[in-house]
C-alpha positions as CSV (number, residue, x, y, z in Angstrom):
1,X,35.5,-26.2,4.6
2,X,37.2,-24.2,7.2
3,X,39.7,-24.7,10.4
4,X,38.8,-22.6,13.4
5,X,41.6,-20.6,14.7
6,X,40.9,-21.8,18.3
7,X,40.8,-25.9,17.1
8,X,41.8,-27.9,14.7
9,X,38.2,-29.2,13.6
10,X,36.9,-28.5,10.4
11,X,33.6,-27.3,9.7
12,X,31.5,-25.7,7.3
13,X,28.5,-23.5,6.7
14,X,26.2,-26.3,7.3
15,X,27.3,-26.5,11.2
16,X,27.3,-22.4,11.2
17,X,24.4,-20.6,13.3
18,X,21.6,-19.4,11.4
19,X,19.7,-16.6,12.4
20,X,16.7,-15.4,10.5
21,X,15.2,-12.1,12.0
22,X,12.9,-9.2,10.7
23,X,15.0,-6.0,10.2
24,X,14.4,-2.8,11.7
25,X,15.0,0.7,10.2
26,X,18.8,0.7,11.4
27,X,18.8,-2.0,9.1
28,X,18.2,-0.8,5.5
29,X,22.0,-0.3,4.8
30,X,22.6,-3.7,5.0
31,X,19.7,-4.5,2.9
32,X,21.4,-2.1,0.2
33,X,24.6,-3.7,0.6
34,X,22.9,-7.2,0.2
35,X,21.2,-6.5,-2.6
36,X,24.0,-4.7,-4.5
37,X,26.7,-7.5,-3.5
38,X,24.2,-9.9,-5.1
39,X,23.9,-7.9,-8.3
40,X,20.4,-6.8,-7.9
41,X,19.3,-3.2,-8.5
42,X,17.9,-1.0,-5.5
43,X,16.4,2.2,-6.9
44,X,13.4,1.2,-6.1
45,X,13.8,-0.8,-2.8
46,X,12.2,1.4,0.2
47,X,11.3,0.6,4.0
48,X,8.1,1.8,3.6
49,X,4.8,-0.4,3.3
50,X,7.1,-3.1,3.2
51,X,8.9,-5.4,5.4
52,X,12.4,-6.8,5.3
53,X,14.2,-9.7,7.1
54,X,17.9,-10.5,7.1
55,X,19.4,-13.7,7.6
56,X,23.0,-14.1,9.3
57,X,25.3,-17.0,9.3
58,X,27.5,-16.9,12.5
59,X,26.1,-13.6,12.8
60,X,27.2,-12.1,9.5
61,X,24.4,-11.3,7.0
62,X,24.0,-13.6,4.3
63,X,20.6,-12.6,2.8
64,X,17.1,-10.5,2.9
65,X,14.0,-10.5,1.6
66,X,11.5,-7.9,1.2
67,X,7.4,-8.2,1.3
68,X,5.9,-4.6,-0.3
69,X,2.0,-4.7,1.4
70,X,-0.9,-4.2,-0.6
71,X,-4.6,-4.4,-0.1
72,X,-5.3,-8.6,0.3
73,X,-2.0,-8.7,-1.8
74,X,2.0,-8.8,-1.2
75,X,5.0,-8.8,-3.4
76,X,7.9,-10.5,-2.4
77,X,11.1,-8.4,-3.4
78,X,14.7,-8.3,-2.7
79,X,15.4,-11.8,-2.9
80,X,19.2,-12.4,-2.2
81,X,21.5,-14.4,-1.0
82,X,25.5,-14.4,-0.9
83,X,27.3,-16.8,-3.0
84,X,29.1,-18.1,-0.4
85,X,26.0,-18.5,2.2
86,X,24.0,-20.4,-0.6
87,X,22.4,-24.3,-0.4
88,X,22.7,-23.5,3.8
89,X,18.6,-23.3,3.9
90,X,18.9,-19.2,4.0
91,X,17.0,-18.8,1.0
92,X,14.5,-21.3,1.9
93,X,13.6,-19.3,5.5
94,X,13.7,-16.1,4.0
95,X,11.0,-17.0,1.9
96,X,8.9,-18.9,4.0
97,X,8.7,-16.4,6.6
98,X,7.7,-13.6,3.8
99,X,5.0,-16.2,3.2
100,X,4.2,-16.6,6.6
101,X,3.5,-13.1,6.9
102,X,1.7,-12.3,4.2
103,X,-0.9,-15.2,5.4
104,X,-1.0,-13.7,9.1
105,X,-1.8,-10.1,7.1
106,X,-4.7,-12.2,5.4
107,X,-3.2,-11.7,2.0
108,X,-4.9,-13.7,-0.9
109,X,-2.2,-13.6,-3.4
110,X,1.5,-13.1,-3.7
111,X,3.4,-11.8,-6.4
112,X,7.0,-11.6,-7.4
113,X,9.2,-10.9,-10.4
114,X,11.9,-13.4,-11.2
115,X,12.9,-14.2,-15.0
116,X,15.6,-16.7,-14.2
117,X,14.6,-18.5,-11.0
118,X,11.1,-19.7,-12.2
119,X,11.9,-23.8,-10.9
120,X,12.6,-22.3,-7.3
121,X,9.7,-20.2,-7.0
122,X,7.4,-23.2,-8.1
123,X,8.9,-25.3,-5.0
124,X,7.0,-23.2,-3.1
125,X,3.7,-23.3,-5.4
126,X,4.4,-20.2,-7.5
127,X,2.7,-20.1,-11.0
128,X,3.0,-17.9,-14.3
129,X,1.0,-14.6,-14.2
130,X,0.7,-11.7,-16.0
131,X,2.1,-7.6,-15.6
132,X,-1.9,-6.9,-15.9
133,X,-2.1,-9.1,-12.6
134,X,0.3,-7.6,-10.1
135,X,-0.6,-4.2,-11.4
136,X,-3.9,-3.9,-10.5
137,X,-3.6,-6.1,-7.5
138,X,-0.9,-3.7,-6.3
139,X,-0.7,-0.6,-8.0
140,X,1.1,1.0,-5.0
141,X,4.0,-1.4,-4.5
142,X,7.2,0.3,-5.3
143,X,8.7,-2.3,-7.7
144,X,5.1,-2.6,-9.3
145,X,5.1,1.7,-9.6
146,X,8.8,1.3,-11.1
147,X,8.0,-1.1,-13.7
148,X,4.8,1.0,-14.6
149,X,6.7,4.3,-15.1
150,X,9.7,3.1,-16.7
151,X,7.9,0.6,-18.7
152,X,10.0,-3.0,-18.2
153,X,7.1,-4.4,-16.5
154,X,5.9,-5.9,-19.4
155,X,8.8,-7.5,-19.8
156,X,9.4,-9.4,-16.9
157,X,8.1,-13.1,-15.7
158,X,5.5,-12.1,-13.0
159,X,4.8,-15.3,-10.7
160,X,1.8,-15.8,-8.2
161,X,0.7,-18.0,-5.4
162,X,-2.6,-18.1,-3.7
163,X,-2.7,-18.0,0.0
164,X,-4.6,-20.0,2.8
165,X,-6.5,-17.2,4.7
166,X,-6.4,-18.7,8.1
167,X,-9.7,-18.4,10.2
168,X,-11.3,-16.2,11.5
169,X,-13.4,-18.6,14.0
170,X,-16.8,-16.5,12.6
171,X,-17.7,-19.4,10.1
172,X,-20.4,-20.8,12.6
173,X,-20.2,-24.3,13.4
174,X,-20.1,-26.1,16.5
């Protein structure tokens, strides 16, 4: 809990502003900085065919995510948030809006790497797949490229969900 320097009442993150937005360009340092604060390794994180979104507490980033774009498929990627902005919900709108736009894209699947984080991942209905899976559903996804060409792919928990394809109101009917 903190004091604010203009009051004497406490508060903590939970009473904090949250503000989720989609990052542009200008953005990508942040994303590094995120990323690298969080102890996850960049190499292969890139701007393009992907999209990131940052999320700020009081204004002061305190996560990203990344969605790479394939053909009828995503990957999410870049999953971090700061110690010190965690159990505030950040986490939890990061990744639904990654999921929210891979179902306006009309994705069918969504993949994702994550050895240690499995439980979270099936919260939001995640289940075991294989390295065979994500690679030929996106073969030109940076992270999926990486783990290809310097072989740790195989070695990795790969996790999927299947998507609702929203309508396209051609389906006949009424």
């Amino acid at each position: 809990m903190t004091v604010s320097p203009a009051s004497s009442t406490p508060h903590t993150l939970r009473t904090m502003h949250i503000n989720l937005r989609q990052a542009a360009p200008e953005d990508f340092p942040v994303i590094l900085d995120l990323l690298g604060r969080c102890g996850l390794h960049t190499a292969s994180v890139t701007p393009d065919g992907s999209t990131y979104w940052i999320a700020s507490l009081d204004g002061v980033p305190g996560g990203c995510i990344g969605l790479e774009h394939g053909e009828g498929a995503s990957l999410i990627r870049s999953t971090a948030v700061l110690p010190q902005a965690r159990s505030q919900g950040l986490g939890r709108a990061l990744v639904l809006s990654a999921l929210t736009q891979a179902t306006l894209r009309g994705d069918q699947t969504v993949y994702l790497f994550s050895s240690e984080a499995g439980d979270y991942w099936r919260r939001f209905g995640f289940v075991p797949a294989t390295a065979a899976q994500v690679a030929e559903a996106l073969p030109e996804a940076a992270q999926v490229s990486s783990g290809v060409q310097k072989g740790w792919i195989h070695d990795e928990q790969v996790w999927q969900r299947a998507m609702l394809v929203p309508a396209t109101g051609d389906e006949g009917g009424g």
